[in-house]
C-alpha positions in Angstrom: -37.1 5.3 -91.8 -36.2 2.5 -94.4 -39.0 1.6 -96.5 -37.7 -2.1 -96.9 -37.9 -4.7 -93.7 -34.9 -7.6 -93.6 -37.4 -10.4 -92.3 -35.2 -13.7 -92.9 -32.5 -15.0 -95.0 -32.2 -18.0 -97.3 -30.5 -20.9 -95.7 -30.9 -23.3 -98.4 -32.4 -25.2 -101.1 -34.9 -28.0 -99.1 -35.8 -31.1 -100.5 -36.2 -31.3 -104.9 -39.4 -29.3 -105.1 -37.8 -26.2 -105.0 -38.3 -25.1 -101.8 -36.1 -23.1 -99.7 -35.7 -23.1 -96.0 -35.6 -19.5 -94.3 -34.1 -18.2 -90.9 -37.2 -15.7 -89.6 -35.9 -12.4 -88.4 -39.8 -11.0 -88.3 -40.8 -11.4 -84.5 -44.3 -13.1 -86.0 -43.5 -15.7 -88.0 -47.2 -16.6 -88.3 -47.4 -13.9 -90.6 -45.2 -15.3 -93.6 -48.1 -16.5 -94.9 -49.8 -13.4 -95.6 -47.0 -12.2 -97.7 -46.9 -13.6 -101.5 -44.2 -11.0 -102.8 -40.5 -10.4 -100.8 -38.0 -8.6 -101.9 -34.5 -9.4 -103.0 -31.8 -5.8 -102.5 -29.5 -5.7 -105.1 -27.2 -2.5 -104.6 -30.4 -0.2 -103.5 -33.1 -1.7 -105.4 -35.4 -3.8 -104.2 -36.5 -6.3 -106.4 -40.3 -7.8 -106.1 -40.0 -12.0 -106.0 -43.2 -14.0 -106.0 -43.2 -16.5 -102.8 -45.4 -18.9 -101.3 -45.0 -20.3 -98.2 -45.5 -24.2 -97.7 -44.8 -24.5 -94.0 -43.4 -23.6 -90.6 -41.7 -25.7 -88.5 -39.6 -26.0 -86.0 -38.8 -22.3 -86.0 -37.7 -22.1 -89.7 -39.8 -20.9 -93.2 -40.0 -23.1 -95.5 -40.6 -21.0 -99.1 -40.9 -21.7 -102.7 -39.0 -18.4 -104.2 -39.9 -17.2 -107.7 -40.6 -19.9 -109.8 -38.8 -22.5 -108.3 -39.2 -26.3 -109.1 -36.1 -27.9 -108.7 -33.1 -27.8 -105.8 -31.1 -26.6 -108.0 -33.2 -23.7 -109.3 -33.6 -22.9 -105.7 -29.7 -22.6 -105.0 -29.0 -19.4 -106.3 -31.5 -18.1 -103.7 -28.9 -19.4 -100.6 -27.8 -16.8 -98.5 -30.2 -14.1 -99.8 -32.0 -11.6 -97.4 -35.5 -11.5 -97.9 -37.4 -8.1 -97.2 -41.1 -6.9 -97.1 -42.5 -3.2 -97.6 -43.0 -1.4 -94.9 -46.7 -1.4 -95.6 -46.9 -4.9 -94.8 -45.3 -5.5 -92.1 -47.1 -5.8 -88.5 -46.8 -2.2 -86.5 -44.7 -2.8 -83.3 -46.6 -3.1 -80.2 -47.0 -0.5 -77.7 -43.4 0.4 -76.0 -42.0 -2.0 -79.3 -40.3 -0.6 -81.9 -38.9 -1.9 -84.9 -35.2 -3.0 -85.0 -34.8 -1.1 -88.3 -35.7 1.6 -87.1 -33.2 2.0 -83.7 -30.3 1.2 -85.9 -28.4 4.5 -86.3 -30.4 6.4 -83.5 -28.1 8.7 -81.2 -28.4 8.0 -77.6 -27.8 10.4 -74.8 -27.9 11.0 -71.2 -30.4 13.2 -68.8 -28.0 16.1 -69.4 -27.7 15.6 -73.7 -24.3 13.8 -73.3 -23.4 12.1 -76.3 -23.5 8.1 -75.4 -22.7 6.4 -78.5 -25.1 5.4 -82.1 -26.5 2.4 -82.1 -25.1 -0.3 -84.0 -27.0 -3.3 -83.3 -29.5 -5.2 -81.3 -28.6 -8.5 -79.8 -31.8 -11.1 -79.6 -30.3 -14.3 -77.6 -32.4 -14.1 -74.6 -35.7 -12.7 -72.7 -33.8 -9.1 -73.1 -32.1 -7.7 -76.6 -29.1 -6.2 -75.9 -28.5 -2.8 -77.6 -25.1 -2.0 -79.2 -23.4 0.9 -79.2 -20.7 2.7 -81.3 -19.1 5.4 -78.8 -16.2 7.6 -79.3 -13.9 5.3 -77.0 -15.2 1.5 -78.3 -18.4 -0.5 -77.7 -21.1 -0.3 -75.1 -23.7 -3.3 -74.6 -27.0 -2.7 -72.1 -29.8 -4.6 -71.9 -33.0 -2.5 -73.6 -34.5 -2.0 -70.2 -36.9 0.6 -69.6 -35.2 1.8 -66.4 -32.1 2.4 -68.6 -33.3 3.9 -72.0 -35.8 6.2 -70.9 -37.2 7.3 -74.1 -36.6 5.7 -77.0 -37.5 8.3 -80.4 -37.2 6.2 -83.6 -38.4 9.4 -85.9 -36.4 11.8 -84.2 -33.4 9.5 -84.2 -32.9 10.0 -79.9 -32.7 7.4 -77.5 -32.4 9.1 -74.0 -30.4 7.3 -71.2 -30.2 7.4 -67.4 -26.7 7.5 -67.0 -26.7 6.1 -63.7 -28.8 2.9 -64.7 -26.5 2.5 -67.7 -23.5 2.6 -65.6 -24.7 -0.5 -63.6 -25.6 -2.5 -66.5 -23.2 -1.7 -69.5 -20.5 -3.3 -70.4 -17.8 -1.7 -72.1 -14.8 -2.7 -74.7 -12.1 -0.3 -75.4 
């Protein structure tokens, strides 16, 4: 499991202050607040940054990074990923886990078929949609109960109900 947590990227510099405003990845934004020191990757290292947040609104973090006082201190900060420790972030609820943690995970059927890995999670509606990486193309499911019947973050196993999948995937070749 990855120690690091992506939980927003850096839109832009906002306003002259130096503030910068934030997409929120994290599923509880409330809890930006709480965190004074993200983390910038470079290469494999994670490097601490001191943040404070000044606001929420309208769905977006709004950040002073570092030691930012100006826009254009604050520029070279667009477009970076912003991560927490694991040790901070929220634990997932109960039948929740975290994104981070299903990426790469091998799912297969009731009879240890091989399915696909999956590559991604899709949050546009009520449902994410899990991606998959198969030996023939992509596969796309909603992450319904019914069809992943046990989902194993540690172990790395998602198991499926074939028959389920079958009437709710969607394929491309």
């Amino acid at each position: 499991m990855r120690d690091y947590l992506m939980i927003g990227t850096v839109l832009k510099p906002q306003g002259v202050r130096g503030e910068c405003k934030v997409k929120p990845y994290a599923a509880q934004v409330d809890l930006f607040p709480t965190w004074t020191t993200l983390f910038l990757r470079d290469r494999e290292v994670y490097q601490p940054l001191p943040c404070r947040i000044t606001r929420i609104h309208d769905g977006f973090v709004y950040a002073v990074l570092g030691n930012c006082a100006s826009a254009d201190e604050a520029e070279k900060y667009r477009g970076a990923d912003l991560y927490i420790d694991r040790a901070h972030a929220a634990p997932p609820g109960e039948d929740a886990n975290l994104i981070a943690d299903l990426i790469g995970c091998t799912a297969r059927d009731e009879h240890g078929q091989f399915i696909g890995t999956l590559s991604d999670v899709l949050q546009y509606g009520t449902v994410d949609t899990w991606v998959f990486k198969t030996d023939s193309g992509t596969l796309m499911a909603p992450a319904l109960k019914a069809v992943f019947t046990s989902v194993d973050p540690a172990e790395g196993v998602i198991l499926v109900d074939s028959v389920r999948l079958e009437e709710v995937a969607v394929r491309e070749d």
